[in-house]
N, C-alpha and C positions, 0 to 999 in steps of 0.2 A: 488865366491860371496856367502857368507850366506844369506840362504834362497831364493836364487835365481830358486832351483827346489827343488820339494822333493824325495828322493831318493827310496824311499815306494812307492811311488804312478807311478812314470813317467812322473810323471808334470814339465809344464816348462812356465818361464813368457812369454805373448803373447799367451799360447795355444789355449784361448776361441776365441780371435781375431783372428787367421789364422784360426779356424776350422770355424769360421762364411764365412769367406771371400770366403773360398774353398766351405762351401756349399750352398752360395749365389750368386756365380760365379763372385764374385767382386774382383779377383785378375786382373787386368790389367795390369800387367809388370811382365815377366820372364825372366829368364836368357838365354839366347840362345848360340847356338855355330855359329860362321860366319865362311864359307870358300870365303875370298875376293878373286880375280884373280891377286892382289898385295897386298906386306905388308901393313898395316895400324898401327896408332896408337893410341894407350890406351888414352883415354878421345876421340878420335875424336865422333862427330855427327853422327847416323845411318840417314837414309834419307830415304823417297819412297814418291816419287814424288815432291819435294823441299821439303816437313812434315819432320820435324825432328821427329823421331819414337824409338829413344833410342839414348844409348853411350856405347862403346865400354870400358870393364873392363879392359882387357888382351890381349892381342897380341903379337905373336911369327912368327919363320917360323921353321915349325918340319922338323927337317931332319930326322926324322920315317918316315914321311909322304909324305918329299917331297915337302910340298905346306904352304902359310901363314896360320893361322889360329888364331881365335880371341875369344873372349865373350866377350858379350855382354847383355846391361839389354834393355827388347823392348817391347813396347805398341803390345797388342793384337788389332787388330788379324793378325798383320807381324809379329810375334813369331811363325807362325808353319812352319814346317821342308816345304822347298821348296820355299818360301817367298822368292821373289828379295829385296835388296833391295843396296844403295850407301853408302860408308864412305868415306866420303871426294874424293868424285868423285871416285873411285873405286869400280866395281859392285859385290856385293858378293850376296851367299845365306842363307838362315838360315839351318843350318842342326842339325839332332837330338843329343843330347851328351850321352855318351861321343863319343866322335873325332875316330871313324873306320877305318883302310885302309883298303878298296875294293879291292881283286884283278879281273881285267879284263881278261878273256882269250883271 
């Protein structure tokens, strides 16, 4: 897109509105990573406690990993790493991204 940034400067449309947002603390929806304890799907409803609190971008099951995993866009403040929360009846967590396998000893 012409004129869409300037390539001198590092400007980009939207810059002043997200630098307001971030330092007004008015961003309330972030992207999260979900680890549910079964698959889900992309578009379902995020939940915590009937509230619906987001929706689900992307959903997969990583055979890296081993386990479903998902993102999701979520109303703060059940966007931080540890947050229960349901999709579509399924109980997951919010975890930090990108997506890590832990090993356990």
């Amino acid at each position: 897109l012409p004129g869409a940034s300037a390539d001198n400067k590092g400007c980009y449309t939207g810059q002043e509105t997200l630098a307001r947002q971030q330092t007004y603390d008015k961003v309330t929806k972030t992207l999260v990573g979900l680890r549910p304890v079964a698959p889900v799907s992309a578009g379902a409803a995020v939940q915590v406690g009937g509230q619906i609190v987001g929706a689900v971008t992307s959903a997969l099951v990583s055979s890296q990993l081993a386990a479903p995993l998902a993102l999701a866009i979520i109303k703060r403040p059940h966007n931080t790493p540890g947050a229960q929360v349901t999709v579509d009846g399924v109980a997951a967590v919010v975890v930090e991204l990108p997506f890590v396998h832990r090993q356990t000893s």
